[in-house]
N, C-alpha and C positions, 0 to 999 in steps of 0.2 A: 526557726522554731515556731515564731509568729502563726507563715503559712501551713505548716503541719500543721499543726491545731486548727487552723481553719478548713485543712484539705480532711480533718479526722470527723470534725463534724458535719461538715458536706456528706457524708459519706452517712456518716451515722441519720443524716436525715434523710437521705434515701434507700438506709435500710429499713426505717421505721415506715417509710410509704409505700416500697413494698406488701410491706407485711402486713398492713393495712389493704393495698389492693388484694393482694393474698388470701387474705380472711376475707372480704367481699366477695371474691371470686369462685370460693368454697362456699359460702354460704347461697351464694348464688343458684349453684347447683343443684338444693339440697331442698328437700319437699317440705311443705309447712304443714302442722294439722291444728285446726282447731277444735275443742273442748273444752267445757268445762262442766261440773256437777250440777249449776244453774237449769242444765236442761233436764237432770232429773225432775224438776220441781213440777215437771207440766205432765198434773194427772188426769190421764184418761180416764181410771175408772177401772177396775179389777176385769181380768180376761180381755182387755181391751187390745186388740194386735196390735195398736200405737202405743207400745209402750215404753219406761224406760229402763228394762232389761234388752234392748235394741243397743243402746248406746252401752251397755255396763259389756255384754259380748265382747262388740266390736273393742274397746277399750283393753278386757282379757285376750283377746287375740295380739292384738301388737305389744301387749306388752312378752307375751308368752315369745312371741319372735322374736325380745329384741330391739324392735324399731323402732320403740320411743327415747331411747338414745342416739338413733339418726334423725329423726325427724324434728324438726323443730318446731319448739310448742308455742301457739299462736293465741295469747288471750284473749276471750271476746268481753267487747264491751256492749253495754246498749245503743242500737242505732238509735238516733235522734228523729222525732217525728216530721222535722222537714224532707228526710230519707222516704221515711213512709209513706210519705205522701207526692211522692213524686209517680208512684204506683196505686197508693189507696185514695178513695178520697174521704177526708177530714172525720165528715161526720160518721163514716164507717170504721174507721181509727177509734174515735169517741165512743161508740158503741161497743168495741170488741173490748174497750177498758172496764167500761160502767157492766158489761154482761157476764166476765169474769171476775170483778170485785166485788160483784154480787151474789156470786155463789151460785148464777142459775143452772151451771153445768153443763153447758153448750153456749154455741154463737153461732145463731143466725136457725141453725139446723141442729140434729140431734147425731150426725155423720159428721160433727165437728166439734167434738168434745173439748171443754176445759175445765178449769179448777180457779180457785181465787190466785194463782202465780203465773195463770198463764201468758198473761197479757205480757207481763214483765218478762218471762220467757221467749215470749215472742220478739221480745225487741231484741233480747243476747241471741236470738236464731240468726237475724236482718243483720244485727251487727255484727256475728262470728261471720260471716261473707264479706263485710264490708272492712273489717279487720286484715281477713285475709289479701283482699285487693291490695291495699294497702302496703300489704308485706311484700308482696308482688312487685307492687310498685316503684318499691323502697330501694329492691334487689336485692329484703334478705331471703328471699325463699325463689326457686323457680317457677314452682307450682305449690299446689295445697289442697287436702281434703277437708271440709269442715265437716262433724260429726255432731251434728247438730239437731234440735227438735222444739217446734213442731215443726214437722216439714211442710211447705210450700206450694207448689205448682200447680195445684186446683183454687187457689185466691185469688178471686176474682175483686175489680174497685171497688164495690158496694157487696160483698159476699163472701161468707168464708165456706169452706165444702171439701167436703173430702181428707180429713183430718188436718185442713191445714187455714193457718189465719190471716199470714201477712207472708206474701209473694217472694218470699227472703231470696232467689237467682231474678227474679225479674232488677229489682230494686236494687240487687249489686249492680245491675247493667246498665241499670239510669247511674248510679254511682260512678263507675268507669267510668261513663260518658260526660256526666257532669263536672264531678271530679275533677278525674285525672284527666279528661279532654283529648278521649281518646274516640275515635268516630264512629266504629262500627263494632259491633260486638254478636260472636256465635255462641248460640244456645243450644247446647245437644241434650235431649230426654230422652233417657234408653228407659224409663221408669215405664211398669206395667201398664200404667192405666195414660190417657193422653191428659199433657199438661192443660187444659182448656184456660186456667187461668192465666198463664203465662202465653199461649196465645192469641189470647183477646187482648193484654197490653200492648204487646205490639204489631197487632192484623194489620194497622195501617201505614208503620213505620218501616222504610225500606232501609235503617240503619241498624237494627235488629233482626237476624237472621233465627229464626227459629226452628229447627227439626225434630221430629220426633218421631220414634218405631216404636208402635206399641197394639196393644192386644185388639182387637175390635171383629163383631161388636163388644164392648164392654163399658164399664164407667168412664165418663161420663157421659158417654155419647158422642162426642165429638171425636174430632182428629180424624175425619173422611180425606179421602185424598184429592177430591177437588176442592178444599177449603185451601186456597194458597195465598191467603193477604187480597187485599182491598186498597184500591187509589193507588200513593203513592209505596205503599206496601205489598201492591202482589206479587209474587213471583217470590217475596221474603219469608213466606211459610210456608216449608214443607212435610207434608205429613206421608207415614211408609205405616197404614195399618199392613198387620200379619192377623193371622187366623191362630185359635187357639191350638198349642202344640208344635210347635215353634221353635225353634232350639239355634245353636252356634252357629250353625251355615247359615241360615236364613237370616240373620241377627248381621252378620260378617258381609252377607251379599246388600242387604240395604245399604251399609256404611258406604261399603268400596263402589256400586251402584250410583247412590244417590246422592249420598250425604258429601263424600269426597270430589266430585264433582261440583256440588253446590258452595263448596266451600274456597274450591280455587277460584271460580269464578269474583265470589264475593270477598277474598283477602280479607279475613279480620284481624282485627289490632289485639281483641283478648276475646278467648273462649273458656265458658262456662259450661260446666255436664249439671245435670239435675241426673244425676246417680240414684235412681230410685234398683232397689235389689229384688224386685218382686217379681222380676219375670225366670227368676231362678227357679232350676228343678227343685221341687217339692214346696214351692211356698205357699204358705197358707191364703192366699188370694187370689193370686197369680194363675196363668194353665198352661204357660210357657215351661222351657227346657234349657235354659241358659246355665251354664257351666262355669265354674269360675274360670273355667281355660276360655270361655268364651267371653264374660267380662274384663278377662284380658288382654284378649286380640282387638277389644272395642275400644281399649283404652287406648293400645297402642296405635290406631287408625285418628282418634281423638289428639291424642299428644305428639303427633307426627303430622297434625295441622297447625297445631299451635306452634311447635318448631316450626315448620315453611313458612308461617302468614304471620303469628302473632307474636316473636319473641322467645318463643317457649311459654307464654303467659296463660296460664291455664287454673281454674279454681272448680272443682268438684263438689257439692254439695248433697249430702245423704237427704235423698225423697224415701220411697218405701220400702218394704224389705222386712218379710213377716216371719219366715223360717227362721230363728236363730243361729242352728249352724250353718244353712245356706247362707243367711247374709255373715257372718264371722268369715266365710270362707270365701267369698267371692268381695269383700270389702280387702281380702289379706290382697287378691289376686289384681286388684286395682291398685292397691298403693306399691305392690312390688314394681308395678309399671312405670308410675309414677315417679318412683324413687329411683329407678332404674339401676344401672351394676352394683350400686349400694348395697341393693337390696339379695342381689345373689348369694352373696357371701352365706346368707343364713339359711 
């Protein structure tokens, strides 16, 4: 009787570990997103394309599909200023505080709006990325979109431009690396305009792979195609300008081109999108032709690198994206991918 009893709880502790790998193993699968209301709080200023009816959209869209019952919800906390500044430096942290708690209504420039919450906005932008690493890390999530504001990828270390204040994809990617101690890391910007801030942090760094397709000539001026990295960093930044009017093919031939080649070579341990939605048909900045079936096919070229080289380790980040229903529609067309057979069903 003794051994029964011992052979029933043997048993029973390996159903209970099971089901524990079980529930890991699902959740593993399964896409994270982060949001929160917090990012409402960062006012641009009426009529202002950065706004946030951007995030309240995207928001009505999954939820209208459905997907925020698959998706798992990722709360952002505030990164901590030693994060920050592993991208920014100090006294340009210091000032983007003192210039939004003063109510001046910009930083730095008058193409970089804020409000007295921005600052603190900023840090729940830095840390819903650095959350979601995390969750990655963790292996409750596969991958993740973070739905976040202000966006990012014109932040420069001593400069904010182009509606954005603190480098929130740069600065998960010192995170990863610091962090989790992971060694190399891909940056993909399909975003309209070229990330110039993101890459000027890492021009010199050949552990930082940077790409980006995007509109030119346009803002910022940068992102030429013989700008490829510096010292121990050339060859680590690739830039694929298109001419305006530009649509799915051209979008799909850079990837499969340029980007996918660059990327075997380089084996990354995690890759990052800077998701900007503006090169979609009909957006208000943009002069591009991208389709959500063509945001899809980039995803799927993106998340089919991250499966071969990095795990499946992948974190997406909302840059720009002015049209309302274009971006509602091509942010569904990303996370379906994301989410992957999950997502068929609906």
């Amino acid at each position: 009787m003794k051994h029964r009893f011992q052979l029933i709880a043997v048993l029973f502790g390996l159903c209970c570990q099971w089901a524990v790998q079980g529930e890991a193993a699902e959740l593993a699968t399964k896409t994270g997103f982060v949001y929160g209301d917090v990012y409402l709080k960062h006012d641009t200023g009426a009529g202002h394309p950065e706004r946030a009816d951007r995030l309240a959209v995207i928001v009505a869209r999954l939820k209208q599909l459905h997907f925020l019952s698959e998706l798992v919800m990722i709360e952002p906390a505030a990164a901590s200023v030693e994060w920050i500044t592993t991208i920014h430096a100090p006294e340009y942290v210091e000032r983007v505080k003192k210039d939004c708690r003063a109510g001046t209504g910009y930083v730095d420039t008058p193409d970089a709006p804020a409000s007295t919450s921005s600052y603190d906005v900023a840090l729940m932008a830095a840390g819903g990325l650095i959350s979601a690493v995390d969750a990655v890390m963790e292996g409750k999530v596969r991958n993740a979109l973070c739905a976040v504001r202000p966006p990012g990828h014109h932040a420069l270390k001593n400069r904010a431009m182009g509606f954005c204040l603190f480098n929130n994809v740069a600065i998960a990617a010192r995170y990863i690396q610091k962090k989790h101690k992971l060694a190399k890391v891909l940056i993909v910007d399909w975003d309209v305009h070229h990330g110039n801030g993101t890459q000027a942090a890492f021009y010199e760094d050949p552990t930082v792979f940077y790409f980006s397709v995007h509109l030119s000539p346009f803002y910022p001026g940068t992102g030429h195609a013989d700008e490829k990295g510096e010292g121990k960093g050339f060859g680590f930044t690739l830039n694929v300008p298109l001419p305006a009017g530009c649509g799915d093919a051209d979008y799909k031939k850079a990837f499969e081109e340029k980007l996918k080649p660059a990327a075997a070579a380089f084996k990354p341990d995690f890759v990052l999108i800077s998701a900007g939605f503006d090169a979609a048909k009909g957006d208000l900045l943009g002069r591009m032709n991208v389709t959500p079936e063509g945001y899809a096919e980039l995803t799927r070229i993106v998340k089919d690198i991250a499966e071969k080289y990095s795990g499946g380790r992948l974190i997406s980040t909302l840059e720009g994206g002015y049209n309302l229903e274009a971006l509602a529609a091509s942010v569904e067309a990303h996370v379906r991918v994301l989410m992957g057979s999950k997502a068929a069903k609906h």
